[in-house]
N, C-alpha and C positions, 0 to 999 in steps of 0.2 A: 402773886409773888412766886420767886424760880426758887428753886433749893435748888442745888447743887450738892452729887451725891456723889464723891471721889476728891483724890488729892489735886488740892489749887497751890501753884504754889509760882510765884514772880524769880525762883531761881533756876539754872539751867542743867542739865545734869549730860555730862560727858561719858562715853564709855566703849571701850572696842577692846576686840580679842584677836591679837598678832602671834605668829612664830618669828621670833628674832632677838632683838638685844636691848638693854639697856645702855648708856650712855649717860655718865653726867655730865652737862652741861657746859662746864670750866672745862671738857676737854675738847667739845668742839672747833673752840677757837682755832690751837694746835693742829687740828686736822688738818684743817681745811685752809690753814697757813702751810702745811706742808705739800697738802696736794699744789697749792699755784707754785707757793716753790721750786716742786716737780714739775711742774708745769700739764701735770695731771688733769687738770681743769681750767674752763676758760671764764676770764675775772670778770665779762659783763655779764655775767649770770646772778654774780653775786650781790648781795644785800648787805644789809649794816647789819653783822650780829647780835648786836645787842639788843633791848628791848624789845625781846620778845620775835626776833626775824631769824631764828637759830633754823623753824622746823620749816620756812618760805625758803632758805639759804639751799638746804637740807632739798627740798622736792625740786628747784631747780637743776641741782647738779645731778640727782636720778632722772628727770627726764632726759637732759644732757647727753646721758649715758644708756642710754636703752633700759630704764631701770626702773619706769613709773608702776609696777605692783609693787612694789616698795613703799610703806606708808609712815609717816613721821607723826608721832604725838607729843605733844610735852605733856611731863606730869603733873597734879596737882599744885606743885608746890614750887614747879618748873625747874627742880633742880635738879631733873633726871630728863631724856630724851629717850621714847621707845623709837626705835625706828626694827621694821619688819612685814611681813604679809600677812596678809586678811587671809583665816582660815577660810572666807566665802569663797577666795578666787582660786580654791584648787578645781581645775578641768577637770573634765569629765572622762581627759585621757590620757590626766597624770596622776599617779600612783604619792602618796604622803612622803614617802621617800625620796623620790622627785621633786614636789614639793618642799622639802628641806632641804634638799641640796642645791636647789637654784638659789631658795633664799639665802642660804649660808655662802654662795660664791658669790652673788653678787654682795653684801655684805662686804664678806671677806676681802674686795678689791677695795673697798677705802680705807675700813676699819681693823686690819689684821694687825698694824702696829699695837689696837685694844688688846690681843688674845681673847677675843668675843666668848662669850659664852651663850650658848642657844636655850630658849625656852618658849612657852607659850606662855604670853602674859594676856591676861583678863584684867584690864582694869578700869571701874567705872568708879565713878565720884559727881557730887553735885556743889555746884557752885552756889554763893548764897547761903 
């Protein structure tokens, strides 16, 4: 017989650490109505917003745009949207400051209508 000496468990657990913003949800739509609008962005990139295609919408228009360290999460409860960079991918020949300021300009070219606020969020959660 096997014993099993650690946690077993059939649910999944999510979790990453960004510099960048919060977003809720209900405001993406607006954006990204405003970017085609503007004609900001080109519309076969885009997806059905809704169930659940907010943060697929989201990573096509940053690849788009020369943007893909830019990482999109939705929250637990999906009624918030992180979007920001992975503390892993500061170079080795850019300075933190650097690093927050690329983040924060590219950000700031869709989202400045928000008045973004910057922070490092850590958030993990498990599903189940």
């Amino acid at each position: 017989m096997k014993i099993r000496n650690g946690f077993v468990s059939n649910s999944s657990t999510t979790s990453f650490c960004i510099y960048g913003i919060t977003v809720e949800t209900n405001k993406i739509n607006d954006i990204i109505t405003d970017l085609i609008n503007n004609g900001k962005i080109n519309v076969k990139y885009l997806t059905d917003l809704k169930g659940g295609w907010i943060c697929s919408t989201l990573e096509h228009i940053f690849k788009e745009y020369d943007m893909e360290k830019l990482e999109v999460h939705s929250g637990p409860y999906e009624d918030v949207i992180y979007i920001g960079r992975s503390w892993k991918t500061v170079s080795n020949t850019e300075t933190g400051q650097d690093f927050k300021n690329d983040t924060e300009d590219k950000i700031n070219s869709i989202f400045s209508k928000l008045n973004p606020v910057y922070s490092t969020h850590e958030v993990a959660w498990r599903d189940g």
